[in-house]
C-alpha positions as CSV (number, residue, x, y, z in Angstrom):
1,X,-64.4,95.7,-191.3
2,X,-67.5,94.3,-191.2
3,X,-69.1,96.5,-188.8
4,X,-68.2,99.5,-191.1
5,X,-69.3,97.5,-194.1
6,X,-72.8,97.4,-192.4
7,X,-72.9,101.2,-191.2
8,X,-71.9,103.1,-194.1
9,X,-71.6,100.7,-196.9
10,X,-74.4,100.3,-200.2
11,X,-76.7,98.2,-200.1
12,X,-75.5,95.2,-202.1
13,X,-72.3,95.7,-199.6
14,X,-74.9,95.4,-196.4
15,X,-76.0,92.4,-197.9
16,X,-73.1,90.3,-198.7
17,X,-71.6,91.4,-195.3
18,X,-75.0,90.3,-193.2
19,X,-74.3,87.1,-195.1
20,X,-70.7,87.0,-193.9
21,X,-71.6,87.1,-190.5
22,X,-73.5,84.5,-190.4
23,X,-71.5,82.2,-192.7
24,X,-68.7,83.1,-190.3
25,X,-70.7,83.3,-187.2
26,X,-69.3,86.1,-185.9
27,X,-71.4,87.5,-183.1
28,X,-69.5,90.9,-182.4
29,X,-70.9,92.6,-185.2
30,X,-74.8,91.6,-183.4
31,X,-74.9,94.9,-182.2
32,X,-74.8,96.7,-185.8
33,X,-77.0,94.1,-186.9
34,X,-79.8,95.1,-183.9
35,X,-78.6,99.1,-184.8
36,X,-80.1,98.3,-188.7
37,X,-82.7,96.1,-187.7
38,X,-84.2,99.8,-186.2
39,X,-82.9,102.0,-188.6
40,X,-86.5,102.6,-191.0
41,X,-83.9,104.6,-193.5
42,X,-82.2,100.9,-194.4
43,X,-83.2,99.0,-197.4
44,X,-86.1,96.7,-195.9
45,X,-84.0,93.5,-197.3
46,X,-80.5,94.8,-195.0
47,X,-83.0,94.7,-191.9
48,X,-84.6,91.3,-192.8
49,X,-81.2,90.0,-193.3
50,X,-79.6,91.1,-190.2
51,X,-83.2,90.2,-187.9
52,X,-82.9,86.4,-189.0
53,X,-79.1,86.6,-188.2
54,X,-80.1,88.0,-184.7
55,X,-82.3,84.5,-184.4
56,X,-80.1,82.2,-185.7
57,X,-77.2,83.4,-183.1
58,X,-80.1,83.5,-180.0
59,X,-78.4,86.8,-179.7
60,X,-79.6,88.8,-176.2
61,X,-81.0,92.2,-178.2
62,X,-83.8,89.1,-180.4
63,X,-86.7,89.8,-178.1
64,X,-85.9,94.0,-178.2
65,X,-85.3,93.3,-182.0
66,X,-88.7,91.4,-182.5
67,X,-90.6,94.3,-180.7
68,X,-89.4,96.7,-183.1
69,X,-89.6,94.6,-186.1
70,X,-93.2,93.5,-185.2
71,X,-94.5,97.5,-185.2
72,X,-92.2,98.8,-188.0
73,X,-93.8,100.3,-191.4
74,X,-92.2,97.6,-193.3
75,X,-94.5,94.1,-194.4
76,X,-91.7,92.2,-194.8
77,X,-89.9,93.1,-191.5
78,X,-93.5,92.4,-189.6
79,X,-93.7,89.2,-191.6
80,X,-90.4,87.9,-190.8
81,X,-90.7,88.7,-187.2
82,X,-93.8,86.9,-187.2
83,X,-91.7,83.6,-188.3
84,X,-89.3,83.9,-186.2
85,X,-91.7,83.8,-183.0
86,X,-93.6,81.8,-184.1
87,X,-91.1,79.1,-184.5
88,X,-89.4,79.5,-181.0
89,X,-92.6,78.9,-179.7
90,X,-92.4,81.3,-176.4
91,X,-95.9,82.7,-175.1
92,X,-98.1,79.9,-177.4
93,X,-97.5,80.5,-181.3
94,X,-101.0,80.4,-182.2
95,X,-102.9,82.9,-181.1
96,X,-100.6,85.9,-182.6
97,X,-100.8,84.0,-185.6
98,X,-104.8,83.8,-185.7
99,X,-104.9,87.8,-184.3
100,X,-102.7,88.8,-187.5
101,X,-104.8,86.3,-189.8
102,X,-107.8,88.2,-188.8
103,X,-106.4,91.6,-189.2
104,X,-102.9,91.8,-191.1
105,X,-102.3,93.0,-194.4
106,X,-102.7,89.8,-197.5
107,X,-98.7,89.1,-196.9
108,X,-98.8,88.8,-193.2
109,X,-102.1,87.0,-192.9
110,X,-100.5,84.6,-196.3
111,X,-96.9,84.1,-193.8
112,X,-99.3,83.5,-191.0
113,X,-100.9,81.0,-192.5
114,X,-98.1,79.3,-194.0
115,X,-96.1,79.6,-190.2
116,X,-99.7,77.9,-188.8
117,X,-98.9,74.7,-191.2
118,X,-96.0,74.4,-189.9
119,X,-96.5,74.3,-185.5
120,X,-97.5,70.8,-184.4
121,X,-100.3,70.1,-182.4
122,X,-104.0,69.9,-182.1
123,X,-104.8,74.0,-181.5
124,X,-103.1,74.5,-185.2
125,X,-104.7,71.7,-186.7
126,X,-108.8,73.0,-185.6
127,X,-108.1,76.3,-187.1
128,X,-106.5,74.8,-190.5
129,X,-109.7,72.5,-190.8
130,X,-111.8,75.9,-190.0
131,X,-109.5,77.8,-192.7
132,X,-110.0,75.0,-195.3
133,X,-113.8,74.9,-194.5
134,X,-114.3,78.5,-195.2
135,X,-112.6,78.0,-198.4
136,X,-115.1,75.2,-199.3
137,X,-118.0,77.4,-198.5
138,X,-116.5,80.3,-200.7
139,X,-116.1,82.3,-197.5
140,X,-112.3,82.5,-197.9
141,X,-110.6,85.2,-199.3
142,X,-108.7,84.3,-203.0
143,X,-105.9,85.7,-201.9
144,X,-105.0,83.4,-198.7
145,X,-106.3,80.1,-200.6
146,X,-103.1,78.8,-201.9
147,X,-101.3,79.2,-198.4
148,X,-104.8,77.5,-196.7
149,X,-104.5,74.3,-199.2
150,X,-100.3,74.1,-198.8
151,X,-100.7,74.1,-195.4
152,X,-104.1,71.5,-195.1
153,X,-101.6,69.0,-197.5
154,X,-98.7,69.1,-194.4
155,X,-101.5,67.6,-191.7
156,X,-102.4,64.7,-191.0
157,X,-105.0,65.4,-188.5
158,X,-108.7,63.5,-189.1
159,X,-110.2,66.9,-189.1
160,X,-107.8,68.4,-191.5
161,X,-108.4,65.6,-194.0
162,X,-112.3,65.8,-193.5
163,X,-112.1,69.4,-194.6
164,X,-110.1,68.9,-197.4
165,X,-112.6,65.9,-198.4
166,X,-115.1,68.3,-198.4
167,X,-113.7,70.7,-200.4
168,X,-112.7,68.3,-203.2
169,X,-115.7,67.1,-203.1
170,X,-117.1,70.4,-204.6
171,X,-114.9,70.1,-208.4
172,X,-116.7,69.7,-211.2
173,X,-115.9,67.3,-213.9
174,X,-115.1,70.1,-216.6
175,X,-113.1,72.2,-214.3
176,X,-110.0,72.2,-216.2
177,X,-108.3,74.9,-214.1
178,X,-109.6,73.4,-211.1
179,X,-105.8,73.0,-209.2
180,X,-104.7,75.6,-210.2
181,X,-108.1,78.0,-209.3
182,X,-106.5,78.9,-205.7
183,X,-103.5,80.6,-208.1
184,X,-105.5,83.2,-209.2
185,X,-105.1,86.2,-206.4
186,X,-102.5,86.9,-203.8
187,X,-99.8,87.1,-205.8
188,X,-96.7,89.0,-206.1
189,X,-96.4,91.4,-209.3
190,X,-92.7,92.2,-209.1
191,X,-91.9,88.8,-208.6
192,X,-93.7,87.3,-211.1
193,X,-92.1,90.4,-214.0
194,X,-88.8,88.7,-212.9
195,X,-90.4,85.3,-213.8
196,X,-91.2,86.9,-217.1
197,X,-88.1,88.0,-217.5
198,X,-85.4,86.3,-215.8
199,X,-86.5,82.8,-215.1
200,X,-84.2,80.5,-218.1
201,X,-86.9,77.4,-217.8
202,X,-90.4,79.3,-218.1
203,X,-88.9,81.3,-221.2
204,X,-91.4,83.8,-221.3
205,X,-89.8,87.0,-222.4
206,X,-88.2,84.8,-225.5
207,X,-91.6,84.9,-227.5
208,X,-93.8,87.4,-225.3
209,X,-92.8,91.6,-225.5
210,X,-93.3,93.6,-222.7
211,X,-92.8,97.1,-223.2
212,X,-89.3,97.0,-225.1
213,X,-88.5,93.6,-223.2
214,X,-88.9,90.4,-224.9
215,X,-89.4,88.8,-228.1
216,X,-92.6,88.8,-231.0
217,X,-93.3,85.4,-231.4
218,X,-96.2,85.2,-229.3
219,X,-99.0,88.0,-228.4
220,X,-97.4,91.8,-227.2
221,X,-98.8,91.7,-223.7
222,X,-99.0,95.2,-223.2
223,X,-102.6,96.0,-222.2
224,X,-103.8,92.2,-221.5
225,X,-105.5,93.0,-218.5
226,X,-107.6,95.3,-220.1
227,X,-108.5,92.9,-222.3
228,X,-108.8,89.5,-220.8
229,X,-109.7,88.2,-217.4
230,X,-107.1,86.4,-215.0
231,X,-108.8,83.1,-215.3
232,X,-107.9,83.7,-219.5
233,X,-104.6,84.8,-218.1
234,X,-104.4,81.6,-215.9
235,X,-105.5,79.1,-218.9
236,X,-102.6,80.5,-221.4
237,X,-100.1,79.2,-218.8
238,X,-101.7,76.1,-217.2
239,X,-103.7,75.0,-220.5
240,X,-102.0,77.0,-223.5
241,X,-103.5,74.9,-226.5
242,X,-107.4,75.4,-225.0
243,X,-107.1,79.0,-226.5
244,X,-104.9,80.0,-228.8
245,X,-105.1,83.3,-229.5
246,X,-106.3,84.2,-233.0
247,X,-103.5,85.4,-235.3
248,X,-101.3,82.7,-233.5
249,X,-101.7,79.6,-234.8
250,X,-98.8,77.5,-234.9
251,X,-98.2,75.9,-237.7
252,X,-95.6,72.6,-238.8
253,X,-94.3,73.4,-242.4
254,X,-93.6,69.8,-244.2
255,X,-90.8,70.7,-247.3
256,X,-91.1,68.5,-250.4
257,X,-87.2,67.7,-249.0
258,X,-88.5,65.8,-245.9
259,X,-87.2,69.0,-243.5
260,X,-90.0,70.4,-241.3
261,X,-90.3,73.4,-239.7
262,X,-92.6,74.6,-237.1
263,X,-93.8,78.2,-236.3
264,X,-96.4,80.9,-235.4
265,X,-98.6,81.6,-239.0
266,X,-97.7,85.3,-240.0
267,X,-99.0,86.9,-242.9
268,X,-97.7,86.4,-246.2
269,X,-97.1,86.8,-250.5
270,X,-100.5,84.9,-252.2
271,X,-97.2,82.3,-253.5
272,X,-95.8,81.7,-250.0
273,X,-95.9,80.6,-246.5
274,X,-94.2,82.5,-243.6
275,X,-94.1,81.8,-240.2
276,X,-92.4,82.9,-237.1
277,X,-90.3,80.3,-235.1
278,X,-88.8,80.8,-231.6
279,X,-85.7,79.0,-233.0
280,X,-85.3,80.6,-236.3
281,X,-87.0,83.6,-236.4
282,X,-89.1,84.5,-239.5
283,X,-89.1,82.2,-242.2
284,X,-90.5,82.0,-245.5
285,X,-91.7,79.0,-248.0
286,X,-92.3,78.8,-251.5
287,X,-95.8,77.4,-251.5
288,X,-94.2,74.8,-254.5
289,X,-91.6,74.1,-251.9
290,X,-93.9,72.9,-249.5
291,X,-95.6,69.1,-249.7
292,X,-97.8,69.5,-246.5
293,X,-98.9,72.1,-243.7
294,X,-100.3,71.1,-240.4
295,X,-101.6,72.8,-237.8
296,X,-99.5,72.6,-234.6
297,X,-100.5,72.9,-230.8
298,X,-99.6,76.1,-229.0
299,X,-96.6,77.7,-229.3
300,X,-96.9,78.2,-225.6
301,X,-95.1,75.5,-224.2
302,X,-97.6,73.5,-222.3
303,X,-95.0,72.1,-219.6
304,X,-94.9,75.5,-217.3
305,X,-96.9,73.8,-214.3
306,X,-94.3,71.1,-214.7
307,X,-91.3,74.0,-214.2
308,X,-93.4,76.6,-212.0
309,X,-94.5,76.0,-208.6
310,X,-97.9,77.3,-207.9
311,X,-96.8,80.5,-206.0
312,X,-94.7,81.3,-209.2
313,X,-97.8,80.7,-211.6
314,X,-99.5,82.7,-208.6
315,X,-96.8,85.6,-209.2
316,X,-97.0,85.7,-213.1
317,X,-101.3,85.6,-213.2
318,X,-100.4,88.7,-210.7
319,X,-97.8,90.3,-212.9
320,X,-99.6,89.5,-216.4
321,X,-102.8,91.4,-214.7
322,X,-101.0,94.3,-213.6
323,X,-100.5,94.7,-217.5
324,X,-103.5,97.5,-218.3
C-alpha cells in the first residue's frame, strides 16, 4: 500500500506516506523511495523526503542516491545531499563543503556553511575563523553572514574566538541594528509571506494588509520596497518605536470614566477623537468625553526579536522587500 501510495499518489499523499515509512521503519518500500529520489517530475519536497529516509535506514542505493541528488536541477535536493555527506564523514567532509562555498548558489553555500559549524576538528575550525574574518573586513557576502556568525558561536577554537573578537570589535556605539545587521540578505521570500501570514505569535497580517490579506491598523505594505530601504524595513521589526511611520501614531485615549483605550490616531469630526485599535477596531470619542490623550509607543509590538529567531526576521526583511 505504501509503495503505491508513493508511485501514483498526490503529493500531500507522497508525503505523509514517506513519513510512514520512516516512523514505521519499513525498508521494503527503499526501492520506491531511491525510484522518486530520481524522478525530476516529483515535487522537490517528495524527493527530499524520501533521500533523508534513504540515510537514516543506511539503505544500499544512499551512495547511488547521493550521486544523483548532488547533480539534480533542484537546490534543495543538492543541499540536502550535501548534509547528508557531510555528516557521515566518508572521503573528508570539508573540502566539498569549501568547493560548494566557493561556487554554489546562496542556499547551498548558506547549508554549507551551517554543515561546516557543525564537523569537529581543527580543518573546520581555520576556515570558520577565515569565514568570520572576511566578514570583519566587509569581504563577505550579506547573504552568507548570518550562517558565518551561527556557526563562529558553536566553536570553541582560540582562532575562532580571535576572529569573532575582531569583528565585535568593529560596532559602533549608536549601531542600534547592530545584531541584527547580518539579517539583512539571504533570506527566504516565501517563507518569510508565511511568517506574515501564518505565524500566531509575530501577528503581522492582524494590523498590516497585503494585497487583500491582512488587516488596516498599521501601514498597507503594498509597494514598501519601493519606498523604503531594508535596513527601514529591518528597524520596524527589530526597533518599531525609532520610526513610526507618520499617520500612525498611537495614541492612549484617557475617558473622564477612568476607562482607557489605546489605538492608531485616524482622522476625525473637529468635536471628536477616533482611533483604530487592533482589539476593537475603530473607535470614536466625544472630545467632552475625554479627560486626557497621550501619545503611545508603536503599535508594532516591540517583542518580535523576542518571538522570531534571526533567520525568520531574515525571511520577513526578504519578503517585506520583495513588496515593489
Amino acid at each position: 500500500m505504501l509503495a503505491a501510495a508513493l508511485r501514483t499518489g498526490a503529493t500531500p499523499v507522497r508525503l505523509a506516506a514517506v513519513k510512514a515509512a520512516s516512523q514505521l521503519d519499513i525498508a521494503d518500500v527503499n526501492p520506491v523511495l531511491s525510484e522518486l529520489v530520481g524522478d525530476a517530475k516529483s515535487d522537490t519536497k517528495v524527493r527530499v523526503d524520501a533521500l533523508n529516509r534513504l540515510a537514516s535506514s543506511k539503505d544500499a542505493q544512499l551512495d547511488a542516491a547521493l550521486e544523483l541528488a548532488a547533480k539534480d536541477k533542484a537546490e534543495p535536493l543538492r543541499i540536502a545531499a550535501t548534509s547528508i555527506r557531510a555528516k557521515s564523514g566518508k572521503g573528508g567532509a570539508v573540502a566539498p563543503l569549501l568547493a560548494i562555498i566557493s561556487s554554489g548558489t546562496v542556499g547551498e553555500k548558506q547549508n554549507a556553511i551551517a554543515t561546516l559549524g557543525g564537523l569537529a576538528g581543527a580543518e573546520a575550525d581555520g576556515k570558520i575563523a577565515a569565514l568570520v574574518t572576511e566578514l570583519a573586513d566587509g569581504k563577505l557576502a550579506p547573504e552568507l553572514q548570518l550562517e558565518v556568525l551561527e556557526a563562529a558561536d558553536k566553536r570553541a577554537a582560540a582562532k575562532v574566538k580571535a576572529a569573532l573578537d575582531q569583528f565585535k570589535a568593529l560596532r559602533k556605539a549608536d549601531d542600534t541594528l547592530w545584531n541584527y545587521r547580518m539579517t539583512l540578505a539571504g533570506g527566504s521570500a516565501a517563507s518569510g509571506k508565511k511568517i506574515f501570514l501564518e505565524r500566531v505569535e509575530a501577528s503581522c497580517a492582524r494590523c498590516h494588509k497585503v494585497g487583500p490579506d491582512g488587516g488596516e491598523v498599521g501601514p498597507v505594505l503594498d509597494g514598501i520596497a519601493a519606498r523604503q530601504t531594508r535596513e527601514y524595513l529591518l528597524a520596524s521589526l527589530v526597533t518599531p518605536n525609532a520610526t513610526i511611520a507618520p499617520g500612525f501614531e498611537s495614541l492612549i485615549v484617557v475617558l473622564k470614566d477612568g476607562r482607557n483605550f489605546a489605538g492608531v490616531a485616524k482622522a476625525g469630526g473637529a468635536d471628536e477623537v477616533v482611533i483604530n485599535s487592533p482589539e476593537d477596531g475603530v473607535m470614536k470619542f466625544k472630545k467632552a468625553d475625554i479627560a486626557k490623550i497621550q501619545k503611545g509607543q508603536s503599535a508594532m509590538p516591540d517583542t518580535m526579536i523576542n518571538v522570531l529567531s534571526k533567520r525568520d526576521i531574515r525571511d520577513l526583511v526578504e519578503f517585506l522587500a520583495s513588496l515593489k
